[in-house]
N, C-alpha and C positions, 0 to 999 in steps of 0.2 A: 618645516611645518606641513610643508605637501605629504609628503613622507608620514607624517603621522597620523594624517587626515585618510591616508588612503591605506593604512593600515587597519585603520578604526574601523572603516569603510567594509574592508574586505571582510573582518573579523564578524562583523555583523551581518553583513551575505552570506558565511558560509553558515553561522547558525540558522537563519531562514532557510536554508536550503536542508537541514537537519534533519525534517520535517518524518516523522514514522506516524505510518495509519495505525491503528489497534486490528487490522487487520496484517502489518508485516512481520512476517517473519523470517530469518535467514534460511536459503534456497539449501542448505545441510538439514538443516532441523526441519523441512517439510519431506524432503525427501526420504527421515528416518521415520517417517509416521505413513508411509507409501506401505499398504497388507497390515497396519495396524491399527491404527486412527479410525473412529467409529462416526458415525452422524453423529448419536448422540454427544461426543467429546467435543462434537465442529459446536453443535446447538449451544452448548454448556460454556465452551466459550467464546463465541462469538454471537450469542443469540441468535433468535431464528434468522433463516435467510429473507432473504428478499424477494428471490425468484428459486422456485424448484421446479425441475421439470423433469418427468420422467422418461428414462431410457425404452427405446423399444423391445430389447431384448431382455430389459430388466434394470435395474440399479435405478439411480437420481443423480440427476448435475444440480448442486447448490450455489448459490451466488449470494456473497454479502456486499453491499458497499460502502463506500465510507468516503463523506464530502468532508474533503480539510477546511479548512481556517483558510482565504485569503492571505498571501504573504507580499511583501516588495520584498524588490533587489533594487539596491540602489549601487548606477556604478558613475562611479568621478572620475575624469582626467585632469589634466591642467588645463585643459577649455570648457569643459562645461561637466555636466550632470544628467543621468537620465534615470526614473524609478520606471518598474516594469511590475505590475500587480501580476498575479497566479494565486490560483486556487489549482489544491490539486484534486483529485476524485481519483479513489484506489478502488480494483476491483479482487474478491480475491473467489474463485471459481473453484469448487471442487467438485470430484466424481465420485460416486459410490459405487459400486457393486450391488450384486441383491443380495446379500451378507450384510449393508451396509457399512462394508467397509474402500475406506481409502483407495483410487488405486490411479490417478490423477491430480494434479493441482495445478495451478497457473494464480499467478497474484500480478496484475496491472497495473501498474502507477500510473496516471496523465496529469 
């Protein structure tokens, strides 16, 4: 019964921990939009940013973020139980050029 309790247990941790911002994307697929990805494509799909700042020699750093949902982990032994809440907050930063195009990214999980 332990056994299935802490199978159940586990199964439901790792979906909580599952968790994708609408800001992630796999670190292949950002890197094939690095000289081609425009502002307007980031605005179009991520809505406007949040913070934009302009470069000194030219171009824009954009930043969106994105506060997740509150999650638990719950983890069981055979002596006891402990829940641990998290919230996560993604950040996902990119760079433009004065083309406005692509030519940095970084995306943040905490």
């Amino acid at each position: 019964m332990r056994r299935i309790l802490f199978s159940v247990t586990a199964l439901v941790s790792l979906a909580a921990c599952a968790h994708h911002s609408p800001l992630y994307r796999p670190e292949e697929e950002w890197n094939a939009r690095v000289n081609q990805y425009t502002v307007d494509q980031a605005i179009s799909e991520f809505g406007p940013p949040a913070e934009q700042t302009p470069l000194p020699a030219g171009g824009t750093v954009c930043q969106w973020h994105h506060q997740g949902k509150a999650s638990t982990h719950t983890s069981t032994n055979e002596y006891s139980s402990r829940t641990t809440a998290t919230q996560h907050h993604d950040t996902l930063i990119l760079t433009f050029d004065t083309r406005n195009v692509l030519t940095h990214w970084v995306y943040n999980k905490e």
